[in-house]
Structure formats: structure tokens, C-alpha cells
C-alpha positions as CSV (number, residue, x, y, z in Angstrom):
1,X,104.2,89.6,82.4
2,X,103.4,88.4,78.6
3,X,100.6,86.8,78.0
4,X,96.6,87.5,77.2
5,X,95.7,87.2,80.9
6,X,98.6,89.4,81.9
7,X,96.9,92.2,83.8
8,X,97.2,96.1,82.1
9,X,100.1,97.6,84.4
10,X,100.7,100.9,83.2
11,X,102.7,104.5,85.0
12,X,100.9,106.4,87.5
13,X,99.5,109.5,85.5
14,X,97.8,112.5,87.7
15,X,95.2,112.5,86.7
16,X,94.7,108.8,88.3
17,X,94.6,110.6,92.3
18,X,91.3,110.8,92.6
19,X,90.7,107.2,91.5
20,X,93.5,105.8,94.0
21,X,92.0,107.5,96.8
22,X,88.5,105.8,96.8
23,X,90.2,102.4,95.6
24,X,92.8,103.0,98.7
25,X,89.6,103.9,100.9
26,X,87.3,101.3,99.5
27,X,90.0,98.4,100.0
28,X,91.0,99.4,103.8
29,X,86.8,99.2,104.4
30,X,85.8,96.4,102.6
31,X,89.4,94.1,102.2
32,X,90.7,95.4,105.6
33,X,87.5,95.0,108.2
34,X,88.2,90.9,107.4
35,X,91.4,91.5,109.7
36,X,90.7,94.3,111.6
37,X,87.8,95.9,113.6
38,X,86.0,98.3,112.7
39,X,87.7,101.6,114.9
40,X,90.9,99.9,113.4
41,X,89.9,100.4,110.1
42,X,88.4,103.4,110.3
43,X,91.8,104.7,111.9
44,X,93.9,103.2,108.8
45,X,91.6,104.6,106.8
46,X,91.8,108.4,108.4
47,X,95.1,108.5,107.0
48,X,94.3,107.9,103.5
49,X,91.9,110.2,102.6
50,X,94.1,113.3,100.5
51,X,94.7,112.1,97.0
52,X,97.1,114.7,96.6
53,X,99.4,112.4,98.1
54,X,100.0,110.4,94.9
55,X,100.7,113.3,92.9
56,X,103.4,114.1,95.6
57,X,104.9,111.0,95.3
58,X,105.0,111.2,91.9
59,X,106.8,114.5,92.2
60,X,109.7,113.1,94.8
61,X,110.1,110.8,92.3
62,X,108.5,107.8,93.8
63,X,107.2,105.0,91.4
64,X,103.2,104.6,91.4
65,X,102.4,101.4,89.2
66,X,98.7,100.8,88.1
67,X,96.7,98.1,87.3
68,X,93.7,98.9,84.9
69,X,90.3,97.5,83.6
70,X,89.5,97.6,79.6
71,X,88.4,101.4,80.4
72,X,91.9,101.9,81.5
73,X,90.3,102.2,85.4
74,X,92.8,101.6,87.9
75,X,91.8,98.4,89.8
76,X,95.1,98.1,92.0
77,X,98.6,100.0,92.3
78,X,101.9,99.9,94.6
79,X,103.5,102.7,95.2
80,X,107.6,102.3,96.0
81,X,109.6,104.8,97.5
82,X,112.8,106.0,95.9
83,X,115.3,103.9,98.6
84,X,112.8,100.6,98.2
85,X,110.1,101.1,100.8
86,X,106.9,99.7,99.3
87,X,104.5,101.7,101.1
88,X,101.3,100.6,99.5
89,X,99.6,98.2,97.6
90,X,95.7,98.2,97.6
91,X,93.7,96.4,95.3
92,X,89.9,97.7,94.8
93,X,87.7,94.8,96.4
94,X,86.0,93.9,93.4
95,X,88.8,92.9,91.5
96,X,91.0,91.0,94.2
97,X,92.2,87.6,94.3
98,X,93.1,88.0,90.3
99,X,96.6,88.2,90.9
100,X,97.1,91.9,90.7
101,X,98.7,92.7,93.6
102,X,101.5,89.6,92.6
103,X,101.4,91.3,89.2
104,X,102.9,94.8,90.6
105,X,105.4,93.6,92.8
106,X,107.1,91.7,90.1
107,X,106.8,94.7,88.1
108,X,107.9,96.6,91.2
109,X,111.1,94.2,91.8
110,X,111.8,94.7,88.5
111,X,111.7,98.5,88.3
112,X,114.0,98.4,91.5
113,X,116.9,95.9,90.2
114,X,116.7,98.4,87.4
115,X,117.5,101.2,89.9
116,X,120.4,99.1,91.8
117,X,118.3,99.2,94.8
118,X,119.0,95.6,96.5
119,X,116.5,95.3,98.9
120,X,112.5,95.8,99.2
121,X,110.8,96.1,102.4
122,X,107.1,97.1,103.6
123,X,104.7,97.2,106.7
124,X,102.0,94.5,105.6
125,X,98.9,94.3,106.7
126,X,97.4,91.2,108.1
127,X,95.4,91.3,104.4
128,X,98.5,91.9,102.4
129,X,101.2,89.6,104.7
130,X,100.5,86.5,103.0
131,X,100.5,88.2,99.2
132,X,103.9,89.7,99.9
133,X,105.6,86.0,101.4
134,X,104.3,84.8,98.3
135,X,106.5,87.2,96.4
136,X,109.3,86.2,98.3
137,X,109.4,89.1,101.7
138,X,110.3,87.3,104.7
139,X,108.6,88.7,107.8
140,X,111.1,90.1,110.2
141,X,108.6,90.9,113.5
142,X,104.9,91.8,113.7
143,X,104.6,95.6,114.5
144,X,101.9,96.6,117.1
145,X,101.4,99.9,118.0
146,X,98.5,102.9,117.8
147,X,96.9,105.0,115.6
148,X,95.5,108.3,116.6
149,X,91.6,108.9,116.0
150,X,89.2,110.2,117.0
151,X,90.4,111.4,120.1
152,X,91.8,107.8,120.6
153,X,94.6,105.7,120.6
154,X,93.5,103.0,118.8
155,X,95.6,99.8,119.1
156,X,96.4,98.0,115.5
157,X,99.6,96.1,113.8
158,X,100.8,95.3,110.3
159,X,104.6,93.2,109.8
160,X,107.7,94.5,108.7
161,X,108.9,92.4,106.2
162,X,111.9,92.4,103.4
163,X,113.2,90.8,100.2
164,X,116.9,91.2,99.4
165,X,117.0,91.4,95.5
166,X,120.5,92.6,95.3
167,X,121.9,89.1,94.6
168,X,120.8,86.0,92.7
169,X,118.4,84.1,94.4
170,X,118.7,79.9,95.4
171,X,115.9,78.3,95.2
């Protein structure tokens, strides 16, 4: 994305896990609780809360994408499985509505066309839905189901939705 407003989107690098984590925790309490309740969120955000995950992901082979301030802070990231499963994309509160989260999925589609994978899909959150149609995922059906907490079942949904980027697009 050329340009001076272009946002800094650099590799994942370890020793960014940490920094994910409480950006990942800090967007699912603060972004998340304007869709969601609060045991809802705090359910969502029970399953984000071991950094080592990214470093994992890393290892697999996964590609973790991050956007940074001036002090090379990571303000958002997507992380995209090897086959083309977008499984997150947070964006620290502070810094949302700046177009990061369009910003890495371009950068993700790119990477993927790259790797001959032709087609993108993700389980959006209410929050992220509309940032994903914009980048072109069509939502296939809203998914509703539970999240263990707390000794709970606590009832919550998100929306599976996909982009074909195999083939040229007509627009």
C-alpha cells in the first residue's frame, strides 16, 4: 500500500507475543463489549489469553502480519492459516477506524494469491463482519453457538464468511 499514510505492515517477529496478547485482550474488552455482553466477552476473551500461541503459529508456518506505530508497536495484526483460514484480526482500540484492519487483509490476499491458495474465509465477529464485506468476504450463514466459561455455557455467534481469490474478479 504505497503512499505516506500507508500504515507500517511488517512480519510477525517473536518477540511481538506478548504485545498481541494484550492488544488481542484489550480489543475483545473494549471493541467487542459494543456487540456483545459482557459474559460473552469475557468468554471470547478466556480463550485468548496464552501468547505463546503466536509463536506457535509462527512455527506451523502460519503468516502473522503487523501493523506498527513510529516505535514499531504493533497496533493491529491478522493472522492466516496455512490453507487460508483467517483466524484473527484485532486492532488495539486506540488505533481503530484508521484503516488497519483493511490494510492487512489486502496485504493478507496478497500473501495468499502468492501461495496459490484461491480462497479466504473467517468467523467474523459482529465488530469485524462489516470490515471483512468491505474487503470483499461474502457472509455465508451467522454461526451461533456456546462458549464454555466459567462453569457456563455461554451463548454467542460470529459469521462465516469467504472470498474466492483464485480467479479474476468482475466488478
Amino acid at each position: 500500500m504505497p503512499g505516506e499514510n500507508a500504515p507500517a505492515i511488517r512480519p510477525f517477529r517473536p518477540d511481538d507475543a506478548e504485545a498481541l496478547g494484550a492488544l488481542t485482550l484489550a480489543a475483545i474488552r473494549e471493541t467487542g463489549a459494543r456487540a456483545y455482553d459482557g459474559d460473552q466477552v469475557e468468554a471470547w476473551a478466556a480463550r485468548h489469553t496464552d501468547p505463546r500461541r503466536f509463536r506457535e503459529s509462527a512455527a506451523k508456518g502460519d503468516t502473522i502480519l503487523v501493523c506498527t506505530d513510529e516505535a514499531d508497536m504493533p497496533t493491529a495484526y491478522v493472522l492466516m492459516e496455512r490453507h487460508g483460514h483467517v483466524d484473527m484480526l484485532y486492532c488495539h482500540p486506540d488505533h481503530g477506524g484508521k484503516g488497519l484492519a483493511a490494510a492487512l487483509l489486502a496485504r493478507i490476499e496478497a500473501d495468499a494469491r502468492r501461495r496459490g491458495i484461491a480462497r479466504l474465509f473467517a468467523e467474523a465477529s459482529e465488530i469485524a463482519r462489516p470490515v471483512f464485506a468491505r474487503a470483499g468476504f461474502k457472509q455465508i450463514h451467522r454461526r451461533d453457538f456456546a462458549l464454555e466459561h466459567a462453569g457456563a455455557a455461554v451463548p454467542i455467534h460470529n459469521y462465516a464468511m469467504a472470498k474466492t481469490i483464485g480467479e479474476k474478479r468482475e466488478d
